[in-house]
N, C-alpha and C positions, 0 to 999 in steps of 0.2 A: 317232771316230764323228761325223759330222754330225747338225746342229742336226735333219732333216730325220727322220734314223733315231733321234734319240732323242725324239724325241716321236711315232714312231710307237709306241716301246715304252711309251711312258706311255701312250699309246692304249689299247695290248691291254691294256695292267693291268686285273685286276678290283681291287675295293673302293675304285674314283675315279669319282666322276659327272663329268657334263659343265661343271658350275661349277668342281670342283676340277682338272681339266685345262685350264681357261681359266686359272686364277689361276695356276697353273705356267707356263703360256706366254707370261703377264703380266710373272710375275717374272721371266723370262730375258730378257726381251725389255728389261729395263729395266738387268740386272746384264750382261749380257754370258751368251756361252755358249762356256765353254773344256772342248774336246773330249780335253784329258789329265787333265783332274779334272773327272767328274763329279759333281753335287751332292751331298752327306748324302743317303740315304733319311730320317734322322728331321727334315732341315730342307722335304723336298719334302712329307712329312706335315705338318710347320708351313706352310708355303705354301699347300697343300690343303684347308686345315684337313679333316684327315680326320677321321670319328669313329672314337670306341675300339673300336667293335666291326667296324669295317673294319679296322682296322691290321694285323694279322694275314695278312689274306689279299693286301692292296697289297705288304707287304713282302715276303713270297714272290711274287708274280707279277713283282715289279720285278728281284729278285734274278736270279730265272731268267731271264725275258727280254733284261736288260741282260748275262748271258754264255753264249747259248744262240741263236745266231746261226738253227739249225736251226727253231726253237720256233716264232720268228717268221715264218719263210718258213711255217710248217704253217699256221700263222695267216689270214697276209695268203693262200695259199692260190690265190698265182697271177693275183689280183686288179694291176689299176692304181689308185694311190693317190697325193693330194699333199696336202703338208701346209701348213700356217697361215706357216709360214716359206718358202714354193717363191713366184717370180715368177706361177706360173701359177693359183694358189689365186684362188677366185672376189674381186675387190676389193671388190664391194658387199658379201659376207659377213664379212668382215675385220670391219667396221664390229658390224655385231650382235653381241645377248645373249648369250654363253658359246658365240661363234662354234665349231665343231666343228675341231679342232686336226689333225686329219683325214681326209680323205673319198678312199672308196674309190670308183673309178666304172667303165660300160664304155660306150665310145662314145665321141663328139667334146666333149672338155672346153673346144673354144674357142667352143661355143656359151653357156657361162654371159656370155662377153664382149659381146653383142647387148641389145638393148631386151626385157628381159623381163617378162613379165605372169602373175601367179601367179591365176588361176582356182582356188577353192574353192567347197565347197557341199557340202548333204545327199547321208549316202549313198544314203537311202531317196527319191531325186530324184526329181518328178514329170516328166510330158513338157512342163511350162512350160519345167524349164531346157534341155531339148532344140532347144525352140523358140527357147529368147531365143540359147543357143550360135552354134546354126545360121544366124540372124539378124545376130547379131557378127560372127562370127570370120573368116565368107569375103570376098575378096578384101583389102582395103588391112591391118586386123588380124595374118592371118596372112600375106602379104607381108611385112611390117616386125616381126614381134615374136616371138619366141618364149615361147611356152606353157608353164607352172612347174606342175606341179599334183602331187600325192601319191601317183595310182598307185589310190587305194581304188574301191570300190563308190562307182555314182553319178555324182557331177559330177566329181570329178576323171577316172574314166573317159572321161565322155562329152566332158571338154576336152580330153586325149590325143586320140581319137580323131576328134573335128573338127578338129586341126591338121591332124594325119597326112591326113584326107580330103581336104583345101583344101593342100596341097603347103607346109606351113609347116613347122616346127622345134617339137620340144619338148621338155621337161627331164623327168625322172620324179626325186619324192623320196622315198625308200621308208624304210619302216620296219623291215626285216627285214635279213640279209646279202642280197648280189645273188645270190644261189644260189635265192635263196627267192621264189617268188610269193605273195603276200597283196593280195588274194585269189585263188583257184588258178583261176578263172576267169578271171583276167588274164594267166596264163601266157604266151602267146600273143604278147598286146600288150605285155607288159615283153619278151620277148627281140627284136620289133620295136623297140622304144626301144633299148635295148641296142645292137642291130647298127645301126642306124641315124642314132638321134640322140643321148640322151644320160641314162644311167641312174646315179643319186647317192646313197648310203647310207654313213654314218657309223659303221654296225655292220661288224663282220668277218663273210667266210660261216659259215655255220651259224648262225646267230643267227636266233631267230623273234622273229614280235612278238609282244614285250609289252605290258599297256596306257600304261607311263610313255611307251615309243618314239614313239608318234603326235604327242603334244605336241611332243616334243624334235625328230621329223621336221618336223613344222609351225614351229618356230621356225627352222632351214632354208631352207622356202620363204618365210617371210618375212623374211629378212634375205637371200633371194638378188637379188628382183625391185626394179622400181623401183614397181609399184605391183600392189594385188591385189585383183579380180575375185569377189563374191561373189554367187551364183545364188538359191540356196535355202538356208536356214538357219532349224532350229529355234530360240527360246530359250535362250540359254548352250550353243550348240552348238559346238563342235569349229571350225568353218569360224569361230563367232566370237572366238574365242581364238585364231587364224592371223590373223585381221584386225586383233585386239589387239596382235600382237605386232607386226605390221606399224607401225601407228600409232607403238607404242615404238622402233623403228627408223626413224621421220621418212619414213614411203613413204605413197605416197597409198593409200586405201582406195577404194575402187568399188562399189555394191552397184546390183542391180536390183530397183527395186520390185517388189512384186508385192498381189495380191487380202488385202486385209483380212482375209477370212475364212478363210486359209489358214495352218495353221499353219509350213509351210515358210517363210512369207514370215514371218512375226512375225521374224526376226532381221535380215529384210534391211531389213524397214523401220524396225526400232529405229535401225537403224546409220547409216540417211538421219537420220533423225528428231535423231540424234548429233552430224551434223553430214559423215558419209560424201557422195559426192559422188553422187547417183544417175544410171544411163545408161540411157538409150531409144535411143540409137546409136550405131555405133563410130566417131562422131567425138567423142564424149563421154569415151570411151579416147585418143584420138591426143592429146587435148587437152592429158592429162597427161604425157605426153612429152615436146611441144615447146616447153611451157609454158618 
């Protein structure tokens, strides 16, 4: 078995989060990976540090999957997939938080290799970030960069769809298996990403979103990009915990001011206020690049 197939089946395990299958792929990466002995189940729970009310269910999921060659093709489900071990596995993700050991995708995977720009924001987005988008993103932006955004209601929407309009590139990072639209009004525009540019999820199909998956998708786009874009954002919003996690991955943050009185804007102008770098135009993005 390769390094490649065996940590796809640590993947599909249930009862292992995303920290306990980093630290497995930690520990192999430091011990060696010999494909005639694979590890103890009770030492890959010591490495995982799993808890006692998971054990049960990892040990059986691992059992099965590691001689049930069938199980996992049901799984993976026809999907393209590479893993934290493959040449072609995104480099800047490598680097990140409990990088995803992982990633199932459909589309062109050599777009993660380009200058990327993770746009975030409110889903309940006003027509400011409509505005400031459409002001950005056309011509030199989306020429040189491709576009990283989540796929959700809102900004990430409406940064999908100003690449796509302005003949640029972009990435979709989803929360769900690729089988699934979330939100179903996106259906549409993710299978355009899909057959076109480039659609990213860590889940296997059938899998919906849960509320933990948003976070764990957002730490994702910010360990893929080299800097990240934020429009509108409430107070301890979502978009700013993408930006947080950014900062902890050493990527620049970006934010666009916006009106005092507007609650959307309170996160973007905390995050100026922070020390984020604020843009009134897209040379204020390129800056960051060439820097």
């Amino acid at each position: 078995m390769l390094l490649r197939d065996f940590l796809l089946r640590i993947h599909l395990c249930r009862g292992i989060g995303i920290v306990g299958k980093s630290k497995i792929y930690d520990w192999l990466a430091t011990r060696g990976f010999n494909d005639r002995k694979l590890p103890e189940l009770s030492t890959l729970m010591a490495v995982a540090e799993i808890k006692p009310h998971n054990q049960a269910a990892f040990s059986a999921a691992y059992l099965q999957l590691m001689n049930n060659d069938h199980l996992v093709a049901q799984l993976v489900d026809g999907e393209k997939w590479v893993s934290i071990a493959d040449p072609s596995y995104p480099a800047n993700l490598k680097e990140a938080y409990a990088a995803p050991i992982v990633l199932f995708y459909r589309g062109n995977l050599a777009l993660v290799t380009g200058q990327l720009l993770g746009i975030v924001g409110a889903r309940e987005a006003t027509n400011y970030s409509t505005i400031a988008l459409k002001y950005l993103i056309p011509g030199t932006i989306s020429n040189r960069m491709t576009i990283v955004s989540g796929l959700a209601k809102g900004v990430d929407t409406l940064a999908h769809q100003c690449a796509i309009a302005n003949d640029g590139q972009t990435i979709a990072v989803i929360g769900t298996g690729l089988d699934i639209a979330y939100p179903r009004t996106n259906r549409y525009l993710q299978d355009q990403i899909a057959t076109r540019y480039l659609l990213i999820s860590e889940y296997p199909n059938k899998t919906r979103g849960y509320r933990s998956h948003f976070p764990e998708r957002n730490r994702i786009i910010a360990g893929l990009v080299q800097s990240i874009l934020v429009t509108e954002a409430k107070h301890h919003s979502g978009s700013l915990i993408t930006a947080n996690l950014a900062l902890q991955n050493n990527r620049n943050v970006l934010a666009i001011p916006g009106p005092i009185h507007s609650p959307l804007s309170v996160g973007t102008n905390e995050l100026i206020a922070a020390g984020a770098k604020p843009v009134l135009r897209a040379e204020d993005i390129l800056e960051e690049f060439i820097s």
